[in-house]
C-alpha positions in Angstrom: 124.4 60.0 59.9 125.1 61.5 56.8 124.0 65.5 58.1 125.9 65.4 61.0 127.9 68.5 61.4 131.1 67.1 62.0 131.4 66.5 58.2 131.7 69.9 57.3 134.8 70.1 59.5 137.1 66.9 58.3 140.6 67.8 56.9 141.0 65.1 54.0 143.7 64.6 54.6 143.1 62.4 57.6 143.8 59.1 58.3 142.1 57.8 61.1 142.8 54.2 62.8 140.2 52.2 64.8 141.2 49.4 67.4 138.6 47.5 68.6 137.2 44.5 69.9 134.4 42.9 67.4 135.0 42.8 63.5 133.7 45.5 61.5 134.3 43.8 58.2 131.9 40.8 59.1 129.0 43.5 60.0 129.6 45.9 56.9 130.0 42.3 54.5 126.4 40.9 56.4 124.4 44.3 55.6 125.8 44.9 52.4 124.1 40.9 51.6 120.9 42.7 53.6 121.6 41.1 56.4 120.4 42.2 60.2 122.1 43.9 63.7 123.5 41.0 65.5 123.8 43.9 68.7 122.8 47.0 69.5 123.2 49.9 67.8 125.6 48.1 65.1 124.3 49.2 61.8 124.8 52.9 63.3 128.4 52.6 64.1 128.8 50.5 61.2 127.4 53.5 59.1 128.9 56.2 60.8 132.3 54.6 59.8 132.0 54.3 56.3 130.3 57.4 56.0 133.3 58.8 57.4 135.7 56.7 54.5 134.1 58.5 52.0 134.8 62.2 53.6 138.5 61.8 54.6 141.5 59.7 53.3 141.8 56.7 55.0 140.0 54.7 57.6 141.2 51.2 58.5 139.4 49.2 61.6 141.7 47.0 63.3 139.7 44.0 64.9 141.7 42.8 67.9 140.1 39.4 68.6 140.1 38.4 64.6 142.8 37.3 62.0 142.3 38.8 58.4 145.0 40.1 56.2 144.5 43.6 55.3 142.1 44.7 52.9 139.3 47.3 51.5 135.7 47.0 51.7 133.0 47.9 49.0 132.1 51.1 51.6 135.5 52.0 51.5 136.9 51.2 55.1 140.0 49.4 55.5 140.1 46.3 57.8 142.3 43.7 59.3 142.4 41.8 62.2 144.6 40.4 65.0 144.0 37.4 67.1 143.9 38.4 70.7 145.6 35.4 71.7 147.3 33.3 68.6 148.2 29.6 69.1 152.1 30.6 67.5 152.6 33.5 70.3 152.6 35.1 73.8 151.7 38.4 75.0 154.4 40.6 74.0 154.7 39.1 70.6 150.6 39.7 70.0 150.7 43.3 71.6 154.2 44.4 69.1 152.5 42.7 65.9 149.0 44.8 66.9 151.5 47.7 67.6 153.3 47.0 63.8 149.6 46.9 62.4 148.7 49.9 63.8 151.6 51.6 62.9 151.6 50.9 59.0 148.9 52.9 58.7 150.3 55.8 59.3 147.2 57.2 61.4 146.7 61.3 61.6 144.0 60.2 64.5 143.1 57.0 66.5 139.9 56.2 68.5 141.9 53.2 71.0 138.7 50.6 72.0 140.7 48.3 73.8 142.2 48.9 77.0 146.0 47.4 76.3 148.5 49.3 78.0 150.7 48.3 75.0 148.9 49.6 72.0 148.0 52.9 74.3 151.7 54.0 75.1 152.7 53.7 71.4 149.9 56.2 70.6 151.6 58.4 73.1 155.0 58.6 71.0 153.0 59.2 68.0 152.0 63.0 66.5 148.8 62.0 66.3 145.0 63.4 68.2 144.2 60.3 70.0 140.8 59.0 72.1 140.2 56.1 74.4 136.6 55.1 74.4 136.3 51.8 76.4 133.3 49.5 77.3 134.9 48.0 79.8 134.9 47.8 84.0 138.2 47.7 86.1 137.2 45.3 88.6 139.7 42.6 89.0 141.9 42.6 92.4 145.2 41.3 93.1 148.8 42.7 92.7 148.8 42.5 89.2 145.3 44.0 88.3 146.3 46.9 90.3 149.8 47.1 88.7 148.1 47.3 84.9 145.3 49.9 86.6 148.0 52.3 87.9 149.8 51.8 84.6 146.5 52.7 82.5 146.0 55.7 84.7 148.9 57.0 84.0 148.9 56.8 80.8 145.8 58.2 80.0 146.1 61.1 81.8 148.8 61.9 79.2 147.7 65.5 77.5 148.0 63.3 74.1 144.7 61.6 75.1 142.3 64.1 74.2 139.5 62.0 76.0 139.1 59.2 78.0 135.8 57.7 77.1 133.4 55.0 78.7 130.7 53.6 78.4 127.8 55.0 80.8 128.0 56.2 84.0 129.4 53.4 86.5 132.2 52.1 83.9 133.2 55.8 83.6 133.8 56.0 87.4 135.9 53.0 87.6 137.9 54.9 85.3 138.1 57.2 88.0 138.6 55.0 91.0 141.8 53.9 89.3 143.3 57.0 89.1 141.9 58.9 86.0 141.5 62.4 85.9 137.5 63.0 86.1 138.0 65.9 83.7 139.2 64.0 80.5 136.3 60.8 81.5 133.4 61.6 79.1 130.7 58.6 79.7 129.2 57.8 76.1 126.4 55.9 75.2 124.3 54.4 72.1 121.5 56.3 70.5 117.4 55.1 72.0 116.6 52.7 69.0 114.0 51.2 71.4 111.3 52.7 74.2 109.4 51.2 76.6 106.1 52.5 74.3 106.5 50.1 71.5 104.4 47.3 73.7 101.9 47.5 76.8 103.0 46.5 80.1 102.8 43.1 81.2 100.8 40.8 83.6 102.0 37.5 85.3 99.7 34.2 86.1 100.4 33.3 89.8 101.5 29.5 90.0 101.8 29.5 86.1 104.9 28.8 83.8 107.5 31.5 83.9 109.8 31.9 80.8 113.0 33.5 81.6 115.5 34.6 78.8 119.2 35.6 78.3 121.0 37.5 75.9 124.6 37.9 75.6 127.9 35.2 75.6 127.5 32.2 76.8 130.5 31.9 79.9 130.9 31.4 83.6 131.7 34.8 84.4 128.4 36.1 82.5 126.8 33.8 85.0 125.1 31.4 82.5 125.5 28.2 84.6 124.2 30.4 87.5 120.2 30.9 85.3 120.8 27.3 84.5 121.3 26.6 88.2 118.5 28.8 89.0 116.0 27.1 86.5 116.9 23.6 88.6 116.0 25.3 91.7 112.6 26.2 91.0 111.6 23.3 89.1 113.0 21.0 91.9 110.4 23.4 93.8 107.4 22.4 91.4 107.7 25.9 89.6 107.2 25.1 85.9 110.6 27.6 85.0 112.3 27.7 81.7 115.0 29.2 80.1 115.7 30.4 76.7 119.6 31.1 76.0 120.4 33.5 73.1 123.9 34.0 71.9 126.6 31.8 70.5 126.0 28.0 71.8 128.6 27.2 74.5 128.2 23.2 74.0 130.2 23.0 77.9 126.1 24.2 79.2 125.1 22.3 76.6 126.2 19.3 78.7 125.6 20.8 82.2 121.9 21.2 81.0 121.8 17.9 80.2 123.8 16.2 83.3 120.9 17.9 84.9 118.2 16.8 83.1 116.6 19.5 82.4 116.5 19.5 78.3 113.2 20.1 77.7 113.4 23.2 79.8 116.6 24.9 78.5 116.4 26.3 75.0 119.7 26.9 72.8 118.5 29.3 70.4 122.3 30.5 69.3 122.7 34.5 67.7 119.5 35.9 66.7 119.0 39.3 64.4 119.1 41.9 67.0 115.2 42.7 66.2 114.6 39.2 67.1 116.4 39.2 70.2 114.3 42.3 71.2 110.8 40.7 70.4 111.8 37.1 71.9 112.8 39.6 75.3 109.1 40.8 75.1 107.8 37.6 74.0 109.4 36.2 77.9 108.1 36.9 80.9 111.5 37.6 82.6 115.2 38.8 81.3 118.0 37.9 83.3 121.2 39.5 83.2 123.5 37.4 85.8 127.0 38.8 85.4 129.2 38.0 88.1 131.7 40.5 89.6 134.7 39.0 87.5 133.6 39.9 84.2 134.5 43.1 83.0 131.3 45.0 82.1 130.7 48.6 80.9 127.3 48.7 81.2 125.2 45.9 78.9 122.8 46.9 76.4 120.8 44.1 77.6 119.5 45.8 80.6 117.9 49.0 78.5 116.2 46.8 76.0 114.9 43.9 78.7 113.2 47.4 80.6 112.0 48.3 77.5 110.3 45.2 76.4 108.6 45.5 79.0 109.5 42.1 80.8 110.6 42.9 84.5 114.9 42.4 84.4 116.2 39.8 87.1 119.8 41.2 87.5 123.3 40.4 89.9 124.4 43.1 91.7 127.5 44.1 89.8 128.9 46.8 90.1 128.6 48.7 86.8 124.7 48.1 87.3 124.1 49.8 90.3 123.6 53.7 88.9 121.1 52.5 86.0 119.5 49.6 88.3 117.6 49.3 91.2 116.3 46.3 93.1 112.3 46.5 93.6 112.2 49.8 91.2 113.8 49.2 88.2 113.9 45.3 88.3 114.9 42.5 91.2 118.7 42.5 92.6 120.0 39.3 93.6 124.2 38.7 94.8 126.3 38.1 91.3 127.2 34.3 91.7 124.2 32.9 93.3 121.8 30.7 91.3 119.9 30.3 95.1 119.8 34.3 94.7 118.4 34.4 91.0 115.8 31.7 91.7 114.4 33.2 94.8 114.2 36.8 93.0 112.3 34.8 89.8 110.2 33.0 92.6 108.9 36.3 94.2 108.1 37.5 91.0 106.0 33.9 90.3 104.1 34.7 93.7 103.7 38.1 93.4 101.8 39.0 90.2 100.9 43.0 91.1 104.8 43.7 91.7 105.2 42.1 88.0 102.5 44.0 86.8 104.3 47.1 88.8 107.8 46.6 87.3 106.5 45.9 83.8 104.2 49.7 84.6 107.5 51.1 85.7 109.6 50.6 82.5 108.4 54.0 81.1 110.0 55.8 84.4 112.9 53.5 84.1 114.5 54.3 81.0 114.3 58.1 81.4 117.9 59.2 82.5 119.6 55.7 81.2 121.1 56.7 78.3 124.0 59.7 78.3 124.0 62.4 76.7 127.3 62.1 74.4 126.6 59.1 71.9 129.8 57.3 70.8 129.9 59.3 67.1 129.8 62.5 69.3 133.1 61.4 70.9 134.7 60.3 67.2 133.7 64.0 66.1 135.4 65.5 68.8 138.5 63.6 67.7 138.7 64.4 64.4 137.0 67.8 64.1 139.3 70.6 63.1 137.3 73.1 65.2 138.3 74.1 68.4 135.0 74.6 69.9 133.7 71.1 68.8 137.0 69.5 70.1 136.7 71.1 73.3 132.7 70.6 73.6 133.3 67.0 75.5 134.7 69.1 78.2 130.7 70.1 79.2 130.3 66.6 80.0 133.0 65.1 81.7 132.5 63.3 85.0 133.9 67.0 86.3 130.8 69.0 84.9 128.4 68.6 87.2 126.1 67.0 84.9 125.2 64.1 86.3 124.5 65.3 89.9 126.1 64.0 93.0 128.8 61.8 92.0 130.7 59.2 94.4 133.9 60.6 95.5 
C-alpha cells in the first residue's frame, strides 16, 4: 500500500474520521502480536489505514458496535468505540453520544460505514469532504423501513456526499431502488487475494459422505438453523451429510443440534485465521451460504472464496446474490428460508457427480467479472486527494457510466 499514488497528494493537515462497524484496534493489536486475517481482505484495510496515520495528522476509527475509551495505537491510528446498543440507553441517546464522538475530533474528512441517518445528517452540517461506503442491502419492508430508506436517500444525495459507495454490484442498486442518485453510487470491492488456480477442480463419490461447510455469524437470519435443518433432512434420507460451522459459536444451535441429535454430524469449529477458513472451504465438498431475505447483505466474501476453493457454492436466492450468482452455472440456487430447498439442492449434487465435477471446472469462468473495478482504498483516495482529477475519477464508474452493461432500471 505504501506506493500508492494518493500519498503524494495528502494535505497534512488532515484529519480524517472513520465510522464503522468491526473494531480496528482489535485487528491492528492481533497483527502487531503476528497474529492472522480473521476476514477478508483485513490486514489490507488494516494497513491502508495506518499507512495513511503516518502521512496526514490525524486518523481516529470509530467502532460502532464496541465500547473503548479513546486512545492511540503503536501504528499511529486513533480508536474508540461505541456500543451499538448499550444496556444504560435508547436510540437517540446512542446515535447523539456517536454524534459527540465523532464530533471531538474535529474531522477535515469522514469515510461514514454505517448507514445511520443520525450520524450522516451531522456530516451534512459539517465543512467537511464526506463519503458513504456501505456493505449493506436495503431490503426490509414495512412503513418504517421505507420511512428511514426515503430519509437515507435524501440525504445522501446531498452535494456534501462526495460519493455514495457500496459494496458490489446488487448492494449498489438497492442504493438506487431507494431513491439514490446512480451518478454519486460507486460499487467498490476488495482486492483478488484468492483464484480459482491455487487448487484443481474437484470430483464427488456418488452415494458417499458429503461435507458441507459454513462461514460467517452464526444467526437466524444468516440461515444457520436452515443448513442445520438441511443436514437432518438428508440424513433422515440415509445420506451420510455433515456440517462444519465456522464463525463465533452461537450456543442457541448449539442446543438445536443437539435436541436433534445430530452431534456427531455438526461441527462447532468457532473463528478460524482467515487462511484456515479458506483451506477448510477447499478441504469440504460443499459451501453453503443460506442468508435469508431479512438480513441485510452487501454482497458476502464468502461466495468468491467458496468458488474459488473450488467446492461448488449451495446458496439462497437473496437478493444481493443474483448479479454475481447463478443457479446451475455458478453454483445451485435454492428459496432463502428453506432447509427442504438447501437439502434437495446438496442431494442433487450427491446424485449427480459430473454436474459437481462441472461446477467445481467452472470456478475459473466464475470469478472472472466478480470483483469491481474500484477497490475500497480507491474510494478513501478519492476522498482525501487534493487533486481534482483523482477526486472526480469515481465519476468513470458510477452505476451511471455504462460500465457495467445493461443495468435494471
Amino acid at each position: 500500500m505504501v506506493s500508492y499514488p494518493v500519498f503524494d497528494e495528502l494535505d497534512p493537515d488532515t484529519r480524517l474520521v472513520l465510522v464503522q462497524y468491526g473494531c480496528y484496534a482489535e485487528a491492528a493489536e492481533r497483527f502487531a502480536r503476528g497474529g492472522e486475517e480473521t476476514y477478508y481482505a483485513q490486514r489490507y484495510t488494516v494497513d491502508f489505514v495506518a499507512e495513511l496515520a503516518k502521512r496526514i495528522r490525524r486518523v481516529t476509527v470509530i467502532a460502532y458496535g464496541s465500547t473503548y475509551p479513546l486512545r492511540r495505537l503503536d501504528n499511529g491510528v486513533y480508536v474508540a468505540g461505541h456500543e451499538l446498543h448499550p444496556a444504560d440507553g435508547g436510540g437517540i441517546s446512542r446515535h447523539v453520544a456517536l454524534v459527540r464522538l465523532v464530533a471531538r475530533e474535529r474531522p477535515t474528512h469522514a469515510a461514514i460505514a454505517c448507514p445511520e441517518v443520525p450520524i450522516l445528517a451531522w456530516a451534512l452540517a459539517q465543512p467537511m469532504r464526506t463519503v458513504a461506503i456501505f456493505a449493506d442491502s436495503f431490503t426490509k419492508t414495512g412503513y418504517r423501513a421505507r420511512l428511514r430508506y426515503r430519509v437515507l436517500a435524501r440525504l445522501l444525495n446531498s452535494r456534501r456526499y462526495a460519493w455514495v459507495s457500496n459494496h458490489n454490484l446488487a448492494a449498489s442498486l438497492d442504493l438506487a431502488r431507494i431513491g439514490v442518485a446512480r451518478d454519486k453510487i460507486v460499487p467498490f470491492d476488495w482486492p483478488a487475494q484468492v483464484t480459482p488456480r491455487d487448487h484443481p477442480p474437484k470430483t464427488l463419490r456418488a452415494g458417499g459422505t458429503i461435507r458441507l461447510i459454513y462461514v460467517g455469524l452464526q444467526t437466524v437470519d444468516k440461515g444457520v438453523g436452515d443448513a442445520i435443518d438441511a443436514v437432518a433432512d438428508l440424513r433422515s434420507e440415509g445420506r451420510d451429510a455433515r456440517l462444519t460451522l465456522v464463525g463465533p459459536v452461537n450456543h442457541a444451535f448449539v442446543a438445536r443440534v443437539a435436541q436433534r441429535g445430530l452431534t456427531e454430524f455438526v461441527t462447532f469449529v468457532g473463528r478460524q485465521p482467515h487462511a484456515r477458513v479458506f483451506d477448510l472451504m477447499h478441504q469440504h465438498d460443499v459451501v453453503v451460504v443460506p442468508s435469508r431475505h431479512a438480513y441485510p447483505e452487501g454482497l458476502p466474501m464468502t461466495l468468491y472464496e467458496g468458488l474459488c476453493s473450488r467446492s461448488p457454492v449451495v446458496f439462497s436466492d437473496h437478493p444481493m446474490f443474483r448479479f454475481k450468482m447463478r443457479d446451475g452455472e455458478t453454483g445451485l440456487e435454492f428459496k432463502a428460508g428453506s432447509s427442504r430447498g438447501l437439502s434437495r439442492a446438496v442431494a442433487r449434487l450427491m446424485d449427480d457427480p459430473e454436474l459437481y465435477a462441472q461446477l467445481s471446472r467452472r470456478a475459473d469462468e466464475a470469478i472472472v467479472g466478480y470483483l469491481c473495478p474500484v477497490k475500497w482504498d480507491r474510494v478513501l483516495a478519492a476522498l482525501l486527494s487534493t487533486q481534482l482529477a483523482t477526486r472526480r475519477g469515481l465519476a468513470d464508474y458510477s452505476l451511471a457510466s455504462g460500465k457495467y452493461g445493461s443495468l435494471p432500471a
